[in-house]
N, C-alpha and C positions, 0 to 999 in steps of 0.2 A: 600478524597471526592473531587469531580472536583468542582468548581467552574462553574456560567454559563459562565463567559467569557472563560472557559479552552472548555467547552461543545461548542461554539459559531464558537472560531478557529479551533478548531479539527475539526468542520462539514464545514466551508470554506477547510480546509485543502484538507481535504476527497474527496469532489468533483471537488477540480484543479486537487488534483492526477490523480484521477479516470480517467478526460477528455483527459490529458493527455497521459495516457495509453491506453485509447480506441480512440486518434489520433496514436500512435506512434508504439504500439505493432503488426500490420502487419508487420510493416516494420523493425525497431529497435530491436525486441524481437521475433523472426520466427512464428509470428502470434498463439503464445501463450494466451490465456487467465488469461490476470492477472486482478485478484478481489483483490480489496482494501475492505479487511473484518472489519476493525477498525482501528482509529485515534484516538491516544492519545496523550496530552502535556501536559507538566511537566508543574508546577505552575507559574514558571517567563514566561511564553510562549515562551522561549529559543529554546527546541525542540518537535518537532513532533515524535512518534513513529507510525512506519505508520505499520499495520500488514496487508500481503499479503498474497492469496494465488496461486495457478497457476495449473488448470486445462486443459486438461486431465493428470493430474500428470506420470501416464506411458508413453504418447506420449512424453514429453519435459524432457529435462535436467535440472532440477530446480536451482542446484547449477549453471550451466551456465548463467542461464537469471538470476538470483540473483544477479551474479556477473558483469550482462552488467547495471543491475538496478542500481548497486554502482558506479559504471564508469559514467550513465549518472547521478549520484545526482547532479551536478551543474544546468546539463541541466533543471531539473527535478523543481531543487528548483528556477527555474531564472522562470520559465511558472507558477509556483503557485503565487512569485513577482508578477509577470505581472496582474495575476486574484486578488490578493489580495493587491494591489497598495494602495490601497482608504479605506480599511475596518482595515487592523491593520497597528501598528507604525513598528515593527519589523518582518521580515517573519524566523518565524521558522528552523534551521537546521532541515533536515529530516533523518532518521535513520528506515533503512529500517529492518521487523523481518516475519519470516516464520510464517503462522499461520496457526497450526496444526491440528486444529479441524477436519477438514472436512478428512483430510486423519485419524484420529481416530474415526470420524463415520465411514467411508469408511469398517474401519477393523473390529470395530462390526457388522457391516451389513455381510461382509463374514463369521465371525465365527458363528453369529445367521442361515444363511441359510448352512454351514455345518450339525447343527443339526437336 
């Protein structure tokens, strides 16, 4: 069960990322849409799992921008610092995870309109 302070940083969290990504991803990430679909942290508020996901899924290389997303996590965690300077003692390691939902409605939706 989250706690509110887990609930408090994961929505700080959420929204550095997010801005982040909606400054960077033109340019950084071949103008991919990447959604920050949930933010979670672990109880010592050590780490952030931050769950993405990256539409149009057929247009873009997922595993590519996935793996520019890991390359920039310094970049990534030093801009959420910056937003989150004044609000917490510690800023979170971030640990980035595919999140698959949307490509598993995607695939119920095809197999309901084959029928």
């Amino acid at each position: 069960m989250e706690t509110i302070k887990q609930k408090k940083v994961a929505e700080l969290v959420y929204a550095a990322v997010a801005d982040y990504l909606l400054l960077h991803a033109p340019i950084d990430y071949n103008n991919a849409f990447i959604n920050v679909s949930e933010v979670k942290v672990t109880g010592d508020l050590s780490i952030a799992k931050i769950y993405i996901s990256i539409l149009p899924s057929e247009k873009y290389d997922r595993k590519e921008i996935f793996k520019l997303l890991e390359q920039d996590n310094k970049k990534i965690r030093k801009f959420v610092g910056d937003k989150l300077a004044k609000k917490v003692r510690k800023i979170p390691e971030l640990r980035f995870y595919f999140d698959e939902s949307l490509d598993t409605i995607e695939r119920i939706e095809q197999l309901l309109k084959k029928k």
